[in-house]
N, C-alpha and C positions, 0 to 999 in steps of 0.2 A: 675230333681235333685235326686228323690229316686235310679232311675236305674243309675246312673250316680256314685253317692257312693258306691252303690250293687257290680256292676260290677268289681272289682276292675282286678289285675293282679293275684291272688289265682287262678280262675279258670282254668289258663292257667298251673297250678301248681298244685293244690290240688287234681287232680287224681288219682294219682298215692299216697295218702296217702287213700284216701276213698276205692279204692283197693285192700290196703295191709289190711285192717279187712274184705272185703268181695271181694274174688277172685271170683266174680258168674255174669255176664252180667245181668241177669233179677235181680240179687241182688242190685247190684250198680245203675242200673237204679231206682229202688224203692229208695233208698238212698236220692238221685237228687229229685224226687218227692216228698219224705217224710219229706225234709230239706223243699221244698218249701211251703210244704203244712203247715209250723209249723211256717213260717214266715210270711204268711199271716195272720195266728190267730194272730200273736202278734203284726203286722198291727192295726190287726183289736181292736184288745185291745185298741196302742197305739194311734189308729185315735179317737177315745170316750174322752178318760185322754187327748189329744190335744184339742177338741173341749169344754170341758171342763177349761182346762186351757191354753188359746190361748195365751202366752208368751214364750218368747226369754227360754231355758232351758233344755226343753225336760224330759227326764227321772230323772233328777235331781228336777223340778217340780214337777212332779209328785209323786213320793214317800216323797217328802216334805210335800204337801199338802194334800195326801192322809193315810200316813200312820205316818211319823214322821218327822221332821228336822234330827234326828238324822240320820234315814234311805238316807236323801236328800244327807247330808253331807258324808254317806259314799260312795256313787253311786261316788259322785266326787271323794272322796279319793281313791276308787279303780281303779278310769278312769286314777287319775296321775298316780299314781304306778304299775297298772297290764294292766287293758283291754286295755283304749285307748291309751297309750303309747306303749304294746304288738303290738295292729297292725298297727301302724308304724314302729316300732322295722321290725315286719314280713312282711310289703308291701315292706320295705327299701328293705331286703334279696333278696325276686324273681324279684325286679329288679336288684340287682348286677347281682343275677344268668344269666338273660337274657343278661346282659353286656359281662356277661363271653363265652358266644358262639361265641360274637367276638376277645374279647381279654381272652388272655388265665390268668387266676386268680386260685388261689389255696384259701383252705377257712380262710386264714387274709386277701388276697385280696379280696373278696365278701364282708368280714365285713368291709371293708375300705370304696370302694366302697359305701356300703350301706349308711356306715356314714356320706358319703360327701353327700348323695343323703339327707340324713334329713335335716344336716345343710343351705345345697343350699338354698332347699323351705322353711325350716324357714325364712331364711334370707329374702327370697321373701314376704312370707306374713308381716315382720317384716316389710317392705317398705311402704305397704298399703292394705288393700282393691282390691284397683283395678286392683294393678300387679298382687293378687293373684287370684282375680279371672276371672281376663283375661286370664294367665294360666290356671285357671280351663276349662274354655271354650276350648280353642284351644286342649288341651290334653284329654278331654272326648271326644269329635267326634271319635279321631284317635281308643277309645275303644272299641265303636260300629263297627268302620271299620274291627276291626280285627275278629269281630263273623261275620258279614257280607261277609269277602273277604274269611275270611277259609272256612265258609259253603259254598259257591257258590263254592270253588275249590272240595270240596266233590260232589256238583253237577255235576261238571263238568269232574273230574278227578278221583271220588272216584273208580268209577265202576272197572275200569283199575285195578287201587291200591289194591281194595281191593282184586282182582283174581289172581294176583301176588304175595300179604300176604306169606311169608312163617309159618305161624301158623299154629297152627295142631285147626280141630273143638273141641271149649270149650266144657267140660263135666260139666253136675250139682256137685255145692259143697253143702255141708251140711254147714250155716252160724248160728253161736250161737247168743242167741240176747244179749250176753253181747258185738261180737262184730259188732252185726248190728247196736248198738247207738251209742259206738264208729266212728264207720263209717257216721252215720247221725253226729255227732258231729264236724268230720273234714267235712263235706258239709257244714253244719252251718256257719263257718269259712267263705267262701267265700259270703256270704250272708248277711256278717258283714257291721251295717253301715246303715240299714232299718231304725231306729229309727233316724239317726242324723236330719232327714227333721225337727223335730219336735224340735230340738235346735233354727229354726229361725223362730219359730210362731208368734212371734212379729213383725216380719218386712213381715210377709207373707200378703196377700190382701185375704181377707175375710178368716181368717185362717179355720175358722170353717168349712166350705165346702171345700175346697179350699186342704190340708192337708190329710182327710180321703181319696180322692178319688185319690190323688198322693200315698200316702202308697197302697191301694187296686190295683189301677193299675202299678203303680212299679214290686209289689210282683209278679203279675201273667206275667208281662213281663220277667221278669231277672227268674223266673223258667222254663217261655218255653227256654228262651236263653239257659241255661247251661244244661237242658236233651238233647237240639240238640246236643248241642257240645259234652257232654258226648258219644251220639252215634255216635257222627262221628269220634272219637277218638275210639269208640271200633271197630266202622267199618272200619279203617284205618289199626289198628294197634294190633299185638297180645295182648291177657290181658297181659300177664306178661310184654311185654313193656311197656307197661300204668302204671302198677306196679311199676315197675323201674323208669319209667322216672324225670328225674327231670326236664325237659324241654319239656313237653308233647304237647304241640300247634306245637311247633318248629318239633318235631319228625315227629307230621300227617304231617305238611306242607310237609316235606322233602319227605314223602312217594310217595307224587303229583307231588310236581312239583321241587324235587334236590337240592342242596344248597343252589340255589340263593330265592326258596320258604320259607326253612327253615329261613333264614336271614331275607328276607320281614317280617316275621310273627315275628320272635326275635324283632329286631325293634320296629315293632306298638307294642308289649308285652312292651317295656320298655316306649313308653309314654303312653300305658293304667296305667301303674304301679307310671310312674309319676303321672299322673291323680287322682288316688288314693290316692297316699302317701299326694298329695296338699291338696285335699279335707279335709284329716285327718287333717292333719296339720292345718287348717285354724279353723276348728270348735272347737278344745279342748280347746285353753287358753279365748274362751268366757265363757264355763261351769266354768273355774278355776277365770277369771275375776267378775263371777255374784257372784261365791263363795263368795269369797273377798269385793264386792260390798255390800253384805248383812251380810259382817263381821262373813262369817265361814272359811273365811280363812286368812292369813294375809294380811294387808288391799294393803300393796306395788305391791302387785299381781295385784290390782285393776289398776293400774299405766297405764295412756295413752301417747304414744309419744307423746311428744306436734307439732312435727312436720306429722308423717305418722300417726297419730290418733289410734294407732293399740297399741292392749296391749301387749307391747312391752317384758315386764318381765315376762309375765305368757308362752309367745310363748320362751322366752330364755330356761326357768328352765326345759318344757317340752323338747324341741331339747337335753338340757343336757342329761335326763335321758332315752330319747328315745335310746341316743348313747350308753349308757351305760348297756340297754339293749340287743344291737348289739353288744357288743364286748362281754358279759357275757353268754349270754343264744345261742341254735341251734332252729333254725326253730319250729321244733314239739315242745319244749317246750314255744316256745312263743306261738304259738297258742291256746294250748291246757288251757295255764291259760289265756286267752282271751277267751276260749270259757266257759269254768264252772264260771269265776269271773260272767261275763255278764249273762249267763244265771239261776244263783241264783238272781240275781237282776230283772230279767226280771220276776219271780216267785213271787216277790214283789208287781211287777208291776201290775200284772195281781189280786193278792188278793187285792193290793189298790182297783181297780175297785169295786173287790164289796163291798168293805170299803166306798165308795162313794157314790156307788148306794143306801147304808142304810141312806144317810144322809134325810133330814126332806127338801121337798121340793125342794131335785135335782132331774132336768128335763131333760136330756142328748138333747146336738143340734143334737148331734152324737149317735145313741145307736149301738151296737155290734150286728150284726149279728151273728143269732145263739146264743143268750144271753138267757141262762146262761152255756150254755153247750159248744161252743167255749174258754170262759176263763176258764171254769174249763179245759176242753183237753189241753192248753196249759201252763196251772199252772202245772200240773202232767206231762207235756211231758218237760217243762223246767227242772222240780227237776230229774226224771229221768237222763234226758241228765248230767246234773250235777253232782250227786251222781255215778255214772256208770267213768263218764271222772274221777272223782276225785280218785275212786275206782282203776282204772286202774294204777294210779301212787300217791299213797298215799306221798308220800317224797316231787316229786313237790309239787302236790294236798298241802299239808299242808303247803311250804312256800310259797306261794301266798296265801292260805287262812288264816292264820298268819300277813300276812300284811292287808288285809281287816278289822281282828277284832281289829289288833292296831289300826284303826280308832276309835273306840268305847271308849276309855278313853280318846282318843284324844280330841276325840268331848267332853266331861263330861269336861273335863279339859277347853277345849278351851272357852264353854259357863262360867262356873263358874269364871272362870278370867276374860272374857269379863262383865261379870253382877258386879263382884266386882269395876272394873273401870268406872261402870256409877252408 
C-alpha cells in the first residue's frame, strides 16, 4: 500500500522540473537520494505517532493528540483547500498530459481532460468501497509494470540508445543550495502520499507492528525505484531533454524502442496516474468525514449513503474543488503549494514526537530510530524545504499560506459556537 501511493505518475514527469534548479547529473542524482532519505525520517517519525495512536486519521491524529485540536483541525483544513486537493488537482494534470501523446489537446483540453479524470473516480469511489478499491488493485500492478518494463528496455536496449545519444558530454555546473532545496522540493512531490498508510490504522491488523515496517520498507523501495529510473533517463537522454521534457518516460521509451515504445510506456503512465489519482481520491473525504464525526467540521460532511455506505458529500465537495483547482492554477503552482503546505505540517509532526515522548509514563510500541537526532534532521530539513519553496515565490507562497491561517479563527469560531449550543 505505501509503495503503491508513493509511486504515483509525477515521476514519469517530475524530472525535467528537478532538472531545471540543478542541470548537474551527480546533482540530480543526490536530489533523488536526498528526497528519499528525508522520507524515510518521516517514515520513521510517522511509524512511532502510528504505533502510538493506532486509529483511522493519520496525521490529523497525530497533531491532535500531540500538539493541539487546533493544529488537528488545521492539517485538515489545509488537506481540503491546498495539499490533498493540490495533488489530485496535479496527478489529474500528468495524466491528461499523457492522454495528450495520443490525442492531440492544447492546455484547456489537458484541463478538461483532467477534470473529467477527478469526476470519473469520484463517481467511482462515490459507488463504494469495493469498486474503488477494486480499481485500486487492477491499476497499481499496471504502475509497477511500467518501472519494471522501462528498466528491462534500458537493459536491453539502453546500450545501443545511449551510443547513438546525440548529446554532447555533460560538464560540471556550479549548483547554489538555494536551488538544490528547490530541486529536493519538486523530488519531494513525487514521494507524496508516505504518510496516507497511517489514515487506515484502524482497520490495519496489528497496526503497531504492522504500519512501522510498511512505511520503513516502502520508503526504501520507491527510493531505489526512482534513482533507477532517474539514471536511465539520464543515460538515455540528453540533460537538456530531461529538462525540457514534459513527457520524460515516454521520450526514454521512444529513444529504444520508436513510437510504438513511446505509446506502450504513455499508456501504462495514464493507468499508473489513474492509480494515483484513485488512491487520493479514496482517502481524503474519510480525514474530512472523522472531521465532521468529532464535530470540527460541519456535521452533513459526516453524511453516509444509505445505500454505497460511502461518504458520499465529503467525496462530492472535494471532486468540486479539486476541479476548481484544475481549471485555476498550472502544474508548478499546484505542486509547489502541496509541497511547503505539507511540509510545515510535517515540522509539526515531528516536534509533536517529542511533545509525547515528555509525557509521564509514555512508553513507545514503536521508538524512532536514531532518536533524537533523526527527528530533529527532519524537523530542520522540513522547515528548510519549506521556508526556501515559500521564499522562492512569495505571492503564491502567501496565498496558500493565507488560506491555512484562515483556519485558525475558523477553528476559534467554530469551537466557541459549537460549546455555546451544548
Amino acid at each position: 500500500m505505501v509503495v503503491g501511493i508513493i509511486i504515483g505518475a509525477s515521476i514519469f514527469v517530475q524530472p525535467s522540473e528537478i532538472n531545471r534548479h540543478v542541470p548537474d547529473i551527480p546533482a540530480v542524482l543526490a536530489v533523488w537520494i536526498i528526497a528519499g532519505v528525508l522520507t524515510l525520517f518521516g517514515s520513521l517519525v510517522c511509524a512511532e505517532l502510528s504505533s502510538a495512536f493506532p486509529r483511522t486519521g493519520g496525521v490529523y491524529v497525530f497533531l491532535k493528540e500531540t500538539i493541539s485540536p487546533a493544529f488537528g483541525f488545521l492539517w485538515g483544513w489545509a488537506m481540503f483547500w491546498s495539499a490533498h486537493s493540490g495533488i489530485i488537482a496535479a496527478s489529474s494534470v500528468i495524466l491528461a498530459r499523457y492522454v495528450a501523446f495520443f490525442v492531440p489537446l492544447g492546455d484547456w483540453g489537458i484541463k478538461a481532460v483532467a477534470i473529467a479524470a477527478i469526476l470519473i473516480l469520484s463517481f467511482v469511489n462515490y459507488l463504494g468501497v469495493r469498486q474503488g478499491s477494486g480499481l485500486q488493485t487492477i491499476v497499481t500492478v499496471s504502475k509497477v509494470t511500467v518501472i519494471v518494463l522501462l528498466l528491462i528496455m534500458v537493459m536491453v536496449f539502453g546500450s545501443q540508445s545511449h551510443a547513438n545519444s546525440p548529446g554532447t558530454p555533460p560538464t560540471a555546473v556550479d549548483v547554489s543550495f538555494r536551488e538544490f532545496v528547490l530541486a529536493v522540493s519538486a523530488a519531494l512531490f513525487t514521494f507524496g502520499g508516505w504518510h496516507m498508510v497511517t489514515y487506515t490504522a484502524g482497520e490495519t491488523r496489528d497496526p503497531r507492528k504492522t504500519i512501522p515496517k510498511a512505511l520503513v520498507i516502502g520508503a526504501l523501495t520507491v527510493t531505489a525505484c526512482y534513482v533507477a529510473l532517474n539514471a536511465a533517463y539520464l543515460y538515455l537522454l540528453p540533460l537538456k531533454q530531461v529538462t525540457s521534457s514534459t513527457r520524460v518516460a515516454a521520450d526514454a521509451a521512444a529513444v529504444m524502442a520508436g513510437a510504438r515504445g513511446a505509446a506502450g510506456i504513455s499508456a501504462l503512465v495514464i493507468l499508473s496516474a489513474t492509480s494515483v489519482l484513485n488512491g487520493v481520491i479514496l482517502a481524503g473525504p474519510r480525514t474530512y468525514f472523522a472531521m465532521a464525526d468529532e464535530r470540527l467540521a460541519f456535521r452533513w460532511l459526516a453524511h453516509i449513503h444509505p445505500l454505497h455506505h460511502t461518504p458520499d458529500r465529503a467525496t462530492l465537495i472535494q471532486a468540486i474543488w479539486s476541479c476548481a483547482l484544475v481549471a485555476t492554477g498550472t502544474y508548478r503552482a499546484l505542486f509547489t503549494r502541496v509541497i511547503y503546505t505539507e511540509w510545515l505540517f510535517f515540522a509539526l509532526m515531528g516536534i509533536g514526537l517529542f511533545c509525547l515522548r515528555r509525557r509521564q509514563g509514555y512508553a513507545p510500541a514503536y521508538g524512532v530510530w536514531g532518536y533524537p537526532a533523526v527527528p530533529v534532521l527532519f524537523i530542520a530539513a522540513s522547515l528548510v524545504v519549506a521556508v526556501i519553496q515559500i521564499a522562492a515565490d512569495p505571492l503564491q507562497a502567501g496565498t496558500g499560506l493565507l488560506i491555512v491561517v484562515l483556519g485558525l479563527p475558523v477553528y476559534y469560531l467554530w469551537v466557541r459556537t459549537h460549546h455555546a449550543n451544548h
